[in-house]
C-alpha positions in Angstrom: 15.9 25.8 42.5 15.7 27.4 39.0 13.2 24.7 38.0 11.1 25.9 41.2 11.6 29.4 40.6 10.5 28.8 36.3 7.4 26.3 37.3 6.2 28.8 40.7 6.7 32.1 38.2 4.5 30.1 35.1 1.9 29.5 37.6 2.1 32.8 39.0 1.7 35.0 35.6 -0.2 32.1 33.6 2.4 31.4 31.2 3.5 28.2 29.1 6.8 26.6 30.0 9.1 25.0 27.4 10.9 22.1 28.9 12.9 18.8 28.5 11.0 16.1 30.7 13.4 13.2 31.0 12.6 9.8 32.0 14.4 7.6 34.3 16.4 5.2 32.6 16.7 7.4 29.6 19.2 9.6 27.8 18.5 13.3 27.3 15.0 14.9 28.5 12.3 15.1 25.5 11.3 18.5 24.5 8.1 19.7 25.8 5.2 22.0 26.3 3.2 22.4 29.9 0.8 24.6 31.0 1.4 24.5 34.7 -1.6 23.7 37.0 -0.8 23.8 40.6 2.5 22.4 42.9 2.2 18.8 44.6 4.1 17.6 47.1 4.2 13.5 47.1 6.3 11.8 49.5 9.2 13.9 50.0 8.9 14.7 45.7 7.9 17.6 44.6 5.7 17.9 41.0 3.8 19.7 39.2 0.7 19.2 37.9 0.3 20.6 34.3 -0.9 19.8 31.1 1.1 18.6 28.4 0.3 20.5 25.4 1.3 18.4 22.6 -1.0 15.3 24.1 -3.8 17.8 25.7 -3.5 15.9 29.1 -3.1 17.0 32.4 -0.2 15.1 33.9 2.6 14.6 37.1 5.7 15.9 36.3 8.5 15.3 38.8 10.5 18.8 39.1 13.4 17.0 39.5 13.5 15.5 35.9 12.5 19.2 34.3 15.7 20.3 32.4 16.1 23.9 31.3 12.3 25.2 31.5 12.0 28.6 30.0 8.7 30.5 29.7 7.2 30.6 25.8 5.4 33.7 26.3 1.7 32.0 25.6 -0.8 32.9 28.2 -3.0 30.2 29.1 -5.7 30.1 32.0 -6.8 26.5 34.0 -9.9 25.8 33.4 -12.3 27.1 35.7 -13.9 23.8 36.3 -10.2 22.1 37.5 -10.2 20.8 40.8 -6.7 18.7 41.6 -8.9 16.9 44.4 -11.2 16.1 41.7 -8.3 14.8 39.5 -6.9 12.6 41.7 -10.3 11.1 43.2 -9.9 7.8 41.3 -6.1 6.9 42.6 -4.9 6.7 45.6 -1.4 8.0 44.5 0.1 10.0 41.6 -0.6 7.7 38.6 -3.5 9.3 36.8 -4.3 10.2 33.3 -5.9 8.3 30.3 -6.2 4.9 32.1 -9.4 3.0 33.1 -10.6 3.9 36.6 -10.5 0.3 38.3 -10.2 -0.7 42.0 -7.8 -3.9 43.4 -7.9 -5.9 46.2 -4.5 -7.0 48.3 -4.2 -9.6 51.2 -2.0 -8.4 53.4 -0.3 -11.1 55.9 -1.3 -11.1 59.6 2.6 -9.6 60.6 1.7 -6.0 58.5 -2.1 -6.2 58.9 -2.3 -3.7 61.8 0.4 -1.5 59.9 -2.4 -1.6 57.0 -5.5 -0.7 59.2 -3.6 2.7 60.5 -3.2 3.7 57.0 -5.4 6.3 54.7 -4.0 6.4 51.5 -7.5 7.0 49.6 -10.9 8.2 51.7 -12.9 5.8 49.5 -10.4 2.7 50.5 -12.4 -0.2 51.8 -10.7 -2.8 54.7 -11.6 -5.8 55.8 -10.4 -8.4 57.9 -9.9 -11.9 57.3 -10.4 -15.5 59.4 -6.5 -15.6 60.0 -6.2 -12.4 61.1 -4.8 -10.8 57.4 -6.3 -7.4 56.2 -7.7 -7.1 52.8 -7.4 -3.6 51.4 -9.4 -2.6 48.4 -8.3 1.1 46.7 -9.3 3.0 43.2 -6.5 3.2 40.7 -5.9 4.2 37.2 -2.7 2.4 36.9 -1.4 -1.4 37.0 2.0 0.2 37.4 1.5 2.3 40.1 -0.8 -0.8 42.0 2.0 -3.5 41.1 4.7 -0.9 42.9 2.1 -0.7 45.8 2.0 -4.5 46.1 5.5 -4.6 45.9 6.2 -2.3 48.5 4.9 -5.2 51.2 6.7 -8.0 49.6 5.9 -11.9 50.7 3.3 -9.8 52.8 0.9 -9.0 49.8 -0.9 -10.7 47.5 -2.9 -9.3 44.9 -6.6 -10.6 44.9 -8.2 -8.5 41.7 -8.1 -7.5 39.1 -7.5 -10.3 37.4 -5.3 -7.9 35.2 -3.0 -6.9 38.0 -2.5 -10.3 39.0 -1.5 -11.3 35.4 0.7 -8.2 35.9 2.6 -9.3 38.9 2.6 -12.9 37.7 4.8 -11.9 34.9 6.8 -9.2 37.2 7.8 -11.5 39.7 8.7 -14.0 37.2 10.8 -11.9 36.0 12.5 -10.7 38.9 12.9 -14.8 40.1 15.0 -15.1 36.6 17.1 -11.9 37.1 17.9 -13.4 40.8 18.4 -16.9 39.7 20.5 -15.6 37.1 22.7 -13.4 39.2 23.0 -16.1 42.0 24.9 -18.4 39.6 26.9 -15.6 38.5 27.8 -15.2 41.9 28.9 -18.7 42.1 30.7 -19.0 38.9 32.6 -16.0 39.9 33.4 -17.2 43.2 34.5 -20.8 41.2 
């Protein structure tokens, strides 16, 4: 609440917030500068959208991961020509900033197909169907991470068609995850031994 309250009065009066943004996974929130751009709701997370002064960018910043944000006192106005539609045109989620605009292609398996033709999540998305009844989905990103995480979501019942950089991508991802569950299974047996 007194994240919201900092963030929604920054907005409000135009005024820099000093913050500690940590990361998950990480030990105490790195100090920070944002200029505070507008609210987004994602999912059920709420961010905001600001730019991070020390690297000029305008960014997602999850509220809950803002420690102790305090107003500087520097005004600051967006720039007249922002538009957050406009920002996020070339993603179909959250993961924007200083990557390469690029667009994928997933097969998705016959049992999730329909599930896949009901969806929107970009109004540029492109769906088509294939022989054995699979849906192949083609969306804009600006992130592997944020693609791979999408892929992942549908399990066995995606497959990642192009770029050939996200397929490199989940190649070495789902390598790694066999290991870590090939590990941990015979841990589970020696333990049991």
């Amino acid at each position: 609440e007194e994240t919201w309250q900092a963030v929604s009065e920054a907005l409000q009066k135009g005024v820099a917030l000093s913050i500690r943004y940590r990361r998950p996974g990480e030990g105490p929130g790195e100090p920070r500068v944002i200029r505070p751009y507008a609210f987004v709701l994602a999912g059920r997370d709420w961010m905001v959208l600001a730019e991070d002064q020390s690297q000029s960018q305008v960014k997602n910043f999850y509220l809950a991961r803002i420690e102790s944000a305090r107003s500087t006192g520097e005004r600051y106005a967006i720039p007249r020509d922002f538009d957050a539609e406009t920002f996020f045109r070339n993603t179909f989620g959250l993961f924007v900033g200083q990557g390469r605009a690029f667009r994928f292609r997933v097969r998705f398996s016959p049992e999730v197909s329909d599930e896949v033709r009901e969806m929107v999540w970009h109004p540029k998305q492109k769906i088509e169907s294939g022989a054995g009844g699979e849906a192949i989905l083609e969306l804009p990103a600006e992130s592997l991470r944020e693609a791979r995480r999408f892929i992942l979501a549908y399990g066995r019942h995606a497959v990642a068609l192009s770029p050939p950089e996200l397929v490199e991508d989940l190649r070495e991802e789902l390598g790694a995850m066999a290991r870590a569950y090939g590990n941990r299974k015979k841990t589970a047996v020696s333990r049991r031994s």
